[in-house]
C-alpha positions in Angstrom: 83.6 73.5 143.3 83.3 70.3 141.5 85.3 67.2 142.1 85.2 64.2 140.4 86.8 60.7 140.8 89.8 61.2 137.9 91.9 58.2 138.4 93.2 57.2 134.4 93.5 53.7 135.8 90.7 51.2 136.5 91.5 50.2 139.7 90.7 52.8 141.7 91.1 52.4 145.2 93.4 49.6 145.4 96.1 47.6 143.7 97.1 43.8 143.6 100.6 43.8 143.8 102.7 40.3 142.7 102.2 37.4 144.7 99.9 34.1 145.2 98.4 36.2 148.1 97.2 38.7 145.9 97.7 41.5 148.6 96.4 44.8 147.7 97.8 48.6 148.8 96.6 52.1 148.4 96.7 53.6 145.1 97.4 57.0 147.2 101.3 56.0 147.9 103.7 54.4 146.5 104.2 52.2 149.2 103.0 51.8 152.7 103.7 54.5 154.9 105.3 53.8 158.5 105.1 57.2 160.1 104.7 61.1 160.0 105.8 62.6 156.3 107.5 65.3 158.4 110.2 62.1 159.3 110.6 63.4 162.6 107.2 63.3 164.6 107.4 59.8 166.0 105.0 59.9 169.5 101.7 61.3 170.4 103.7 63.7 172.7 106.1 65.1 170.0 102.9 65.9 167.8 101.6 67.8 171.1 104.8 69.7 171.3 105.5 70.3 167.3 102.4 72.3 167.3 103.1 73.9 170.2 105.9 75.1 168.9 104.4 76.7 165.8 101.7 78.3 167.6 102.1 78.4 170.8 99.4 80.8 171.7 97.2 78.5 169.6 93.7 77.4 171.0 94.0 73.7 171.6 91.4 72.4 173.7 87.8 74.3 174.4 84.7 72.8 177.2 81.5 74.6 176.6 81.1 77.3 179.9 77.9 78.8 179.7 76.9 78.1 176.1 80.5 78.6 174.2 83.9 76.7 174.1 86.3 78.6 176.6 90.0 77.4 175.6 93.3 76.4 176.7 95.9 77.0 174.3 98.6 75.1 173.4 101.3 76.2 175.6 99.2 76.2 178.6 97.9 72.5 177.3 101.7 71.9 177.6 102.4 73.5 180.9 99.5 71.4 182.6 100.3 68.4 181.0 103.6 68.8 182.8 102.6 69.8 186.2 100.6 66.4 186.3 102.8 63.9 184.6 105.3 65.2 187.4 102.7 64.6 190.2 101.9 61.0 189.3 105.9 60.8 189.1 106.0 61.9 193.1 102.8 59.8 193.3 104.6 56.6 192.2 107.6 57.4 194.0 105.4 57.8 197.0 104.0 54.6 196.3 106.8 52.8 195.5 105.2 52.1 192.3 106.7 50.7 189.2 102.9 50.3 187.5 103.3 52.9 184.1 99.6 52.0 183.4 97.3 54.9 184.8 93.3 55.1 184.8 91.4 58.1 183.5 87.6 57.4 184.0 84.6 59.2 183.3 83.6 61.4 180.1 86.6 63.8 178.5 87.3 67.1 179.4 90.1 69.7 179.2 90.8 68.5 182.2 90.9 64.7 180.9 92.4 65.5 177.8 95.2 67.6 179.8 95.7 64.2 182.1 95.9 61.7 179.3 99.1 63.8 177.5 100.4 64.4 180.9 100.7 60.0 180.6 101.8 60.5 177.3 104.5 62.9 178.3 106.1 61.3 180.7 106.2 58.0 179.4 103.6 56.3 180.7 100.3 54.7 178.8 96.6 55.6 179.4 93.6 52.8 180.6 90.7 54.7 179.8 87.6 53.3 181.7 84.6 54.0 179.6 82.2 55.8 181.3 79.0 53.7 179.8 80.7 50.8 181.1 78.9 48.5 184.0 80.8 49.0 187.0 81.8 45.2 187.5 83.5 45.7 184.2 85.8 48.5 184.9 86.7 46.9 187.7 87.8 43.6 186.0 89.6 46.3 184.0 91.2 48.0 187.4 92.4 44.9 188.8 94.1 42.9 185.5 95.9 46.1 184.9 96.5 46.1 188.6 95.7 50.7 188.2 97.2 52.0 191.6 96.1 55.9 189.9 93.1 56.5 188.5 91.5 60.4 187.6 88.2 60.1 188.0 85.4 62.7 185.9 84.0 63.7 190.2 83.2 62.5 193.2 80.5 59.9 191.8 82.6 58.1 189.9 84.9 57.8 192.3 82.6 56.3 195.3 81.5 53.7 192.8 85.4 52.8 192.8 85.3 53.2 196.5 82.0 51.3 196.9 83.3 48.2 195.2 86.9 48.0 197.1 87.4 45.0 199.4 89.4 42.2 200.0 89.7 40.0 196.8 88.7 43.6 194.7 90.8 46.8 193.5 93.4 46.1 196.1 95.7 47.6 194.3 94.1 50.9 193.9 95.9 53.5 196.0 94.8 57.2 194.7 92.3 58.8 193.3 92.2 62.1 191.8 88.6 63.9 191.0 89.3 66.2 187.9 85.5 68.0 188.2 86.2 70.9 191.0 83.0 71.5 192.0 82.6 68.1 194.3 84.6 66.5 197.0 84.8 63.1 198.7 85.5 62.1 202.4 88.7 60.5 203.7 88.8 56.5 203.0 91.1 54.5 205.0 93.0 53.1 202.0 93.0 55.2 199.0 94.2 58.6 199.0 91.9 60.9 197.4 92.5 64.8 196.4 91.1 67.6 194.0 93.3 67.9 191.1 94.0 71.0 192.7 96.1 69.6 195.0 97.4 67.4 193.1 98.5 70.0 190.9 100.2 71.7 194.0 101.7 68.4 194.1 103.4 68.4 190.6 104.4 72.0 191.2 106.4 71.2 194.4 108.0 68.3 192.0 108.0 69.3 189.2 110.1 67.2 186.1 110.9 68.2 182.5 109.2 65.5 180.4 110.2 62.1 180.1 109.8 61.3 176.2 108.7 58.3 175.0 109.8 56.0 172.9 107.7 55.2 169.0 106.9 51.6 170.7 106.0 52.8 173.9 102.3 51.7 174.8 100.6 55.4 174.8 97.1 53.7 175.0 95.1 50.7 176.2 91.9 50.1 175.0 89.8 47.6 176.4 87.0 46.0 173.8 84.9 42.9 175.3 83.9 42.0 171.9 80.8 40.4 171.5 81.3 37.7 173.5 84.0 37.4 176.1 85.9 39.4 178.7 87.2 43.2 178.1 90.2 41.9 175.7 93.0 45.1 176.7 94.5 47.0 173.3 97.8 47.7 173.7 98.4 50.8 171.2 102.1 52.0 170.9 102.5 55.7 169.7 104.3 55.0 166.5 101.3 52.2 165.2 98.6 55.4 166.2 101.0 57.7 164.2 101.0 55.4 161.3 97.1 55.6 161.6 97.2 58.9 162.0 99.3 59.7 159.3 97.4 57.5 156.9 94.7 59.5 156.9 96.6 63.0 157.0 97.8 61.5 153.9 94.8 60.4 151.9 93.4 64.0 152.8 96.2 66.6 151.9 99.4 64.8 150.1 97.2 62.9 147.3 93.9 64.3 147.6 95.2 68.5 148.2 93.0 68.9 150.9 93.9 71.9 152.8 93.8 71.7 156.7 95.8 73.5 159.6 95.6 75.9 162.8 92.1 77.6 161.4 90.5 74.1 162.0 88.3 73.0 164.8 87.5 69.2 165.3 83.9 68.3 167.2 85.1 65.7 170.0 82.1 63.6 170.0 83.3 60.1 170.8 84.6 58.7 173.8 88.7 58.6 174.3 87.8 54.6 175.7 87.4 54.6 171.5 90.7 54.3 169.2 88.5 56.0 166.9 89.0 59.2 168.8 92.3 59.2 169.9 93.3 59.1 166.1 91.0 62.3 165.0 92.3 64.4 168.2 95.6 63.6 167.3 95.0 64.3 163.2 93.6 67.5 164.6 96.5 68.5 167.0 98.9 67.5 163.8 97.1 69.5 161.8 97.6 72.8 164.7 93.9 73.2 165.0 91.6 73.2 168.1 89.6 70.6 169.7 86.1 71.7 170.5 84.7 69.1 173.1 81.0 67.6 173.5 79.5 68.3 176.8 77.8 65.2 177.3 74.2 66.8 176.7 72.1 64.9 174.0 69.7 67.4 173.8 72.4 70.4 173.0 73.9 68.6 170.5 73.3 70.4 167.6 73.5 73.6 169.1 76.6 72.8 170.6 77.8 72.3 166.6 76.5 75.1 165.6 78.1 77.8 168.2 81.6 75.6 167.8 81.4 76.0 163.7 83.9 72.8 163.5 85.1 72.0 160.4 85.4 68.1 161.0 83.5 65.8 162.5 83.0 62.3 163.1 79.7 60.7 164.1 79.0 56.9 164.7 76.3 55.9 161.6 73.5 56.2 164.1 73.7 59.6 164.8 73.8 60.3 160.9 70.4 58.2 160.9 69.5 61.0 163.5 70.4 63.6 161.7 68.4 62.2 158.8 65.6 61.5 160.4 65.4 64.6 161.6 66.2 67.0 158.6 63.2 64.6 157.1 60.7 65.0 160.0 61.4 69.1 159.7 60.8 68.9 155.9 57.7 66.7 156.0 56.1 69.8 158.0 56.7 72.8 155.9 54.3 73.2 152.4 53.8 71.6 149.0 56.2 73.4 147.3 58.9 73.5 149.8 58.6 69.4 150.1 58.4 69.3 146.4 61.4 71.2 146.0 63.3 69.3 148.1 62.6 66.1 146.9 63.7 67.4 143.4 66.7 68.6 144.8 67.3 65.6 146.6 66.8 63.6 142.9 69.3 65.8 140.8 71.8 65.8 143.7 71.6 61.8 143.6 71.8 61.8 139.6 75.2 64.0 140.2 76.4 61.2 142.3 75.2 58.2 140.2 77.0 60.1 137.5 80.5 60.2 139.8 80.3 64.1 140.5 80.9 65.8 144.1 79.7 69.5 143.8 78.5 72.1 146.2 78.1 74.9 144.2 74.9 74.3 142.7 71.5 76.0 142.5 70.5 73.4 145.2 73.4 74.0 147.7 72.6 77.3 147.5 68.9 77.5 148.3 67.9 74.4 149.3 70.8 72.8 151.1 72.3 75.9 152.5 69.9 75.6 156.0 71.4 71.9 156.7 74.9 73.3 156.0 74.4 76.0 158.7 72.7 73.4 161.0 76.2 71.9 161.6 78.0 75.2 162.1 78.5 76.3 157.7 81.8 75.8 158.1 82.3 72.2 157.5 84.3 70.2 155.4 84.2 67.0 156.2 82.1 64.2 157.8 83.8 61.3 159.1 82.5 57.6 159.9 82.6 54.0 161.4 82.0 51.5 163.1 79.0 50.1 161.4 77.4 50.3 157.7 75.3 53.1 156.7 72.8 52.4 154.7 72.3 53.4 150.8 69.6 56.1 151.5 71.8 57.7 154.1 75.0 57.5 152.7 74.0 59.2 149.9 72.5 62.2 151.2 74.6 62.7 154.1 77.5 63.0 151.1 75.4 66.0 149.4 73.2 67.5 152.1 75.6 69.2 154.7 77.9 71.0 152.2 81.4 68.4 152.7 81.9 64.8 151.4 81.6 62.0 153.8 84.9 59.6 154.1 84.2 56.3 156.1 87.0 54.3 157.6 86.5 50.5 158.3 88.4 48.5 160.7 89.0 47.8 164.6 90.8 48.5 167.5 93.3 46.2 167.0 94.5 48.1 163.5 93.5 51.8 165.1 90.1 51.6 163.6 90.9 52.8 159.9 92.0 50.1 158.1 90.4 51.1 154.8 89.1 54.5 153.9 86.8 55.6 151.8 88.3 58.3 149.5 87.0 62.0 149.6 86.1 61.9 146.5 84.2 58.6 146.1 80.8 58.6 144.8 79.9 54.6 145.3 78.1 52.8 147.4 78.4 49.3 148.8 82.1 49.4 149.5 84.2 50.7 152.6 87.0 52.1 150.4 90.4 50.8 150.0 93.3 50.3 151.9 94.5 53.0 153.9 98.0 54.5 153.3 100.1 52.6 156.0 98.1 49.2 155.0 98.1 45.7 153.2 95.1 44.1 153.1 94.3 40.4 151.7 91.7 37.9 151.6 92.3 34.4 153.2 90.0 31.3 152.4 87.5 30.4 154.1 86.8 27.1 152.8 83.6 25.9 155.3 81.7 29.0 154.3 83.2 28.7 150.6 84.8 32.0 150.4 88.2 31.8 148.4 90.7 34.5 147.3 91.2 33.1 144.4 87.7 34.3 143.8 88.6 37.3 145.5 86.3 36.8 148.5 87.4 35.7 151.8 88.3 36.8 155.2 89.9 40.2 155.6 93.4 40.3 157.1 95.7 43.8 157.4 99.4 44.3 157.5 101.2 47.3 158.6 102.6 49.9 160.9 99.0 50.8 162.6 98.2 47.3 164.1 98.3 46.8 167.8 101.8 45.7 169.5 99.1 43.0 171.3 96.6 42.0 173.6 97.6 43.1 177.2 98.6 40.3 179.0 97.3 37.6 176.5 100.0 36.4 174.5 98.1 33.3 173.5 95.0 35.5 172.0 97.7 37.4 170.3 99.0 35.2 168.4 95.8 33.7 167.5 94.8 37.1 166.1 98.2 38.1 164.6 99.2 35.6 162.8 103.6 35.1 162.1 103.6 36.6 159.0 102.4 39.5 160.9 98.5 39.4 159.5 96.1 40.5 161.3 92.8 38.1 161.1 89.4 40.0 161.9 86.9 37.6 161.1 85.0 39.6 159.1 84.6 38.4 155.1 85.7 40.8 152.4 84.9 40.8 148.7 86.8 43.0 146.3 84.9 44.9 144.2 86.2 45.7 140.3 87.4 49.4 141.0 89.7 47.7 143.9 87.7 48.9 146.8 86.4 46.6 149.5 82.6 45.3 150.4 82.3 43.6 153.8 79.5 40.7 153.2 79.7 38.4 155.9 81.6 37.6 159.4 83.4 34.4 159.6 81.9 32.8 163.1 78.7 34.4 163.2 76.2 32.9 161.4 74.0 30.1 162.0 72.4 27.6 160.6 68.2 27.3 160.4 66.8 24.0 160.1 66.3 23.4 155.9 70.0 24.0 156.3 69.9 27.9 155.0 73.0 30.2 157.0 72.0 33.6 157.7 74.2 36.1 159.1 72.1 37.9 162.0 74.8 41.0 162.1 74.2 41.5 158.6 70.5 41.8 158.7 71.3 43.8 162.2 72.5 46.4 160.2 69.1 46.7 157.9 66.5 46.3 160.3 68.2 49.2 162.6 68.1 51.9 160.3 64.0 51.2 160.2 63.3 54.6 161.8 60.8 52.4 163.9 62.9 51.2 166.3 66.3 51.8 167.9 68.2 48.4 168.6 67.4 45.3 167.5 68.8 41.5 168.2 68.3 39.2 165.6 68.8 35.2 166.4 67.6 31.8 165.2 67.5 28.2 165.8 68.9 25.5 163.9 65.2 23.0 165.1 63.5 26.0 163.4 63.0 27.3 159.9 62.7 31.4 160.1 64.4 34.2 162.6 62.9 36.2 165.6 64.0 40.0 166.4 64.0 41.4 170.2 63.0 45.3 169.0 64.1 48.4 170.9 61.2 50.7 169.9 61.2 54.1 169.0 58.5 55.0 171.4 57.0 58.3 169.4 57.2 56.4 165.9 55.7 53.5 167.6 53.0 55.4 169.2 52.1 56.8 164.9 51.3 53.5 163.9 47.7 53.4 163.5 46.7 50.3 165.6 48.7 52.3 168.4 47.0 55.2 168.3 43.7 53.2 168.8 44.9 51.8 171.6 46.9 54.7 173.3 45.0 56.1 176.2 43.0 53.4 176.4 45.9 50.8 178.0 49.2 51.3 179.3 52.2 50.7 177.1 53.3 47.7 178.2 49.9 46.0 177.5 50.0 47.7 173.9 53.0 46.1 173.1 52.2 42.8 174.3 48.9 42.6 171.6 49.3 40.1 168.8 48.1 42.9 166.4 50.3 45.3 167.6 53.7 42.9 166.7 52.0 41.7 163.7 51.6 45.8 162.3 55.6 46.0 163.9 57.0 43.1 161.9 54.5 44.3 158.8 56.6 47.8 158.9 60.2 46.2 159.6 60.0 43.8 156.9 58.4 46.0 154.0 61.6 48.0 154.8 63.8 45.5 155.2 63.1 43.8 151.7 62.9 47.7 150.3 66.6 46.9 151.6 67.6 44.3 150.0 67.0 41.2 152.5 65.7 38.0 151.1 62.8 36.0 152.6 65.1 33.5 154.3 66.6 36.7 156.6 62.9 37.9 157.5 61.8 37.7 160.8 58.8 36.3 161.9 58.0 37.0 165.2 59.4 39.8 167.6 59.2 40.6 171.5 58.8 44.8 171.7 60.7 46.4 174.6 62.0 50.0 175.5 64.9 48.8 177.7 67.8 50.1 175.7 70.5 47.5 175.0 73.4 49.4 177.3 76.7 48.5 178.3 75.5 49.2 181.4 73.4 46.4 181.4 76.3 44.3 180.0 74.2 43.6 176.1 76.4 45.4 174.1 80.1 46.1 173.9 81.6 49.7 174.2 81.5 49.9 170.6 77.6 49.3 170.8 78.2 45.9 169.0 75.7 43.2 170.4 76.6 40.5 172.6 75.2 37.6 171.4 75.8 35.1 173.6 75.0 37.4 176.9 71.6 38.6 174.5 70.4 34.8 174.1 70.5 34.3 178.0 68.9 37.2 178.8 66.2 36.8 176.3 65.7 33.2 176.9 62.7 33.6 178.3 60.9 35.7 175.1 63.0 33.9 172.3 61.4 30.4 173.6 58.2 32.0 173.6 58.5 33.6 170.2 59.0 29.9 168.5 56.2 28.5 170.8 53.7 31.3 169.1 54.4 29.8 165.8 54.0 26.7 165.4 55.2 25.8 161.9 58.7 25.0 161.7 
């Protein structure tokens, strides 16, 4: 099949429409959508029940038992979705509890996935508590959302609930319900805890028809710390996740003709503490297809694709640098004529690109290509993305290599995370598509970095039926973020590019300034030095005394250990010592900045001294957000120590 970008007009993924705020739309609708096209499906809950009713028998949701997805379908999805949401109705009454916000912790399940539409159903709204969150952070989260019910993924979780309970802390928690059946907890004198067994015997004994919810009902709160501050609470109504939703439904198969319904499977990868997720399950349960879910198991991955044959799937930019890496590593070891070929195939796939063709029906697919197809299940047809750039090399060969084009959305939270998309059929780079269906996006000045809209560059601001009623329990941060005119500002600085898609250059409060007066913008050159197969994480900072940057590097240990000065020294010391060698950092920041030029950075955004580590920047360990963002300010403390030492190594300014 070939598919080529065919658009008669120039601008090709946006237009300006009339105005001195020269706001652009999608070229995909006529105007912004609000909602379902059906006109009817208006809540999460009624596009549960919609495709129950058209196949009821349906596989819906599927856990991997014993090497392959066992399913409930989607009348039985229904049936336990009801027997819960009418035990936490007896719960609440029991309680005397007026609280509609309940806490699902822990990684997803059929089990979780059953709970969180059993909230949905009854008109209640989901706290997810992110299972790679520090505990002191989920409790903050417990006690501003005052969360008397939580359903917790077993027994561990909970006791780390349990453990942390006193007098000024979760006072308000009341139950607890363990949704894994295989472990059980003691009494506790407070908190009532139970198998969801028995609270299921619970819901049966009580059991409710459904209480629907309303388009602006709250069906989700997701809590994102940012890169600085406390968890900031989401709240998501159904209708704005819909709109999302629907925006993307409509790019795919109104004006693109993609074809997608009950013979679909979606990969759940991501965590449901992630907007990002919540809109693809639901895309997939609109579409009437099954939900194939991620056991949690790094080292199955793949596998676990392969066995489930998906045909979407959505994976956060590192994992496609993975997936890269790997394919590479595997080539690199097979012949001369094997590596040859596929480095020619990889070349006249690229030209196809450059040249604005998507095809998989070449001599290449077929021969060369068809292995990587089958690696992610040969059923595929299309890779979703977000959350951070991909890089040029990657991008590109993730597009051709696995048999399905790649479509990346850009946004946040606060707009249900796909603000822009990148169309199916796009063949660029350098751009993060343009707006989606349901939005309006402008550029607003920002006249101390010299970015102006007139010049069509400045920060990026979206309008629409997707964006987040508000900040829980903030009003005064809401209204900072969305402004009266209903805008929403994310801080990040847009340029529009000449087809009328949209490059992300530069974030509004994040750069600094180094001594000769040069700004730099650390996330930016981030998102270069991370893709180094070299290392994992890095944290790039500055000072404004000084004239050049310093990186703390989370190494790839076996890359590391292939550099040559390494493998002179491995054996001989410990790691640790290894890393702490003079040579050793100056051969590191040799190999991160030959790439990171190869890259595109300029001198000024080099780094010239690093500290090497393996301690993985976690959320556990509080140095990145859930969205595995860095936290600056919290990274500068806790590197004090090794930043001040950096600058004392070099003594020029």
């Amino acid at each position: 099949m070939v598919q080529k970008k065919m658009l008669a007009h120039p601008e090709q993924f946006s237009r300006l429409i009339d105005g001195p705020e020269r706001i652009r739309e999608s070229v995909q609708v006529s105007k912004p959508i609000t909602g379902c096209p059906d006109g009817i499906t208006k809540t999460v809950w009624d596009v549960l029940t919609r495709s129950a009713q058209l196949n009821p028998n349906g596989p819906l949701f599927g856990e991997n038992v014993n090497g392959r997805h066992v399913f409930t379908t989607y009348r039985e999805a229904i049936e336990e979705a009801t027997i819960i949401g009418s035990g936490i109705l007896a719960t609440m009454q029991k309680l005397h509890s007026t609280n509609k916000l309940i806490g699902i912790a822990g990684i997803h399940s059929r089990n979780y996935m059953h709970t969180m539409h059993a909230i949905s159903g009854f008109d209640l709204t989901t706290v997810p508590l992110y299972h790679q969150s520090k505990l002191e952070t989920l409790c903050d989260i417990i006690d501003n959302c005052k969360l008397e019910i939580i359903f917790c993924e077993n027994a561990s979780r909970a006791e780390g609930f349990l453990s942390s309970k006193t007098p000024e802390r979760l006072q308000t928690l009341k139950t607890l319900i363990i949704l894994d059946k295989t472990t059980t907890l003691q009494k506790h004198d407070d908190v009532e805890i139970m198998s969801l067994d028995e609270f299921k015997e619970i819901g049966k004994k009580n059991k409710r028809n459904p209480v629907k919810p309303k388009p602006e009902t709250i069906y989700v709160i997701c809590h994102t710390s940012g890169t600085t501050g406390r968890p900031k609470g989401v709240e998501m109504s159904h209708g704005s996740l819909l709109a999302a939703v629907s925006g993307i439904f409509t790019s795919w198969t109104i004006a693109y003709k993609w074809m997608f319904g009950q013979e679909d499977t979606y990969f759940s990868f991501l965590s449901l503490a992630h907007i990002y997720e919540h809109l693809m399950q639901t895309l997939a349960i609109y579409f009437g297809g099954r939900i194939g879910i991620y056991d949690g198991n790094t080292a199955t991955l793949i596998p676990q694709i392969q066995k489930l044959q998906p045909t979407i799937v959505s994976l956060v930019p590192r994992l496609l640098n993975k997936l890269y890496e790997a394919v590479h590593n595997g080539v690199a070891k097979k012949g001369f004529i094997a590596r040859k070929l596929f480095e020619y195939a990889k070349r006249t796939k690229t030209r196809q690109l450059q040249n604005g063709v998507l095809r998989y029906d070449t001599f290449f697919d077929k021969i060369v290509f068809k292995k990587l197809k089958l690696m992610l299940g040969g059923k595929i047809k299309v890779l979703t993305t977000g959350g951070a750039p991909v890089t040029k090399e990657v991008k590109t060969f993730t597009r051709y290599a696995y048999g399905c084009p790649l479509v990346e959305g850009y946004g946040q939270t606060e707009c249900s995370a796909a603000g822009t998309l990148t169309l199916p059929w796009d063949t660029t780079y350098g751009n993060v598509g343009g707006p989606a269906p349901w939005s309006q996006v402008k550029l607003v000045d920002v006249v101390e970095k010299n970015y102006m809209a007139v010049n069509d560059e400045g920060e990026v601001c979206f309008r629409g039926a997707a964006l987040m009623t508000g900040y829980f329990q903030d009003p005064e941060l809401t209204a900072k973020t969305i402004d009266s005119e209903g805008w929403l500002h994310t801080g990040d600085i847009g340029k529009w590019l000449p087809t009328g898609a949209l490059q992300i250059i530069d974030r509004k409060n994040e750069m600094f300034k180094l001594c000769q007066g040069d700004f730099v913008s650390p996330i930016q050159i981030e998102a270069i030095y991370a893709n180094s197969p070299l290392i994992t994480q890095i944290y790039v900072t500055g000072n404004t005394e000084r004239s050049f940057l310093v990186g703390i590097v989370v190494l790839d240990l076996p890359r590391f250990k292939q550099l040559p000065v390494v493998k002179a020294l491995d054996g001989k010391e410990g790691i640790e010592v290894i890393m702490e060698k003079k040579e050793v950092k100056n051969a590191v920041i040799a190999e991160l900045n030959k790439y990171a030029k190869e890259n595109g950075l300029q001198t000024i955004e080099l780094i010239r001294n690093v500290h090497l580590t393996l301690q993985e920047f976690s959320e556990e360990n509080g140095l990145v957000t859930s969205t595995l963002k860095n936290r600056r300010k919290i990274l500068e403390d806790y590197f004090a120590p090794q930043i001040a030492k950096m600058y004392k190594e070099i003594e020029s300014l």
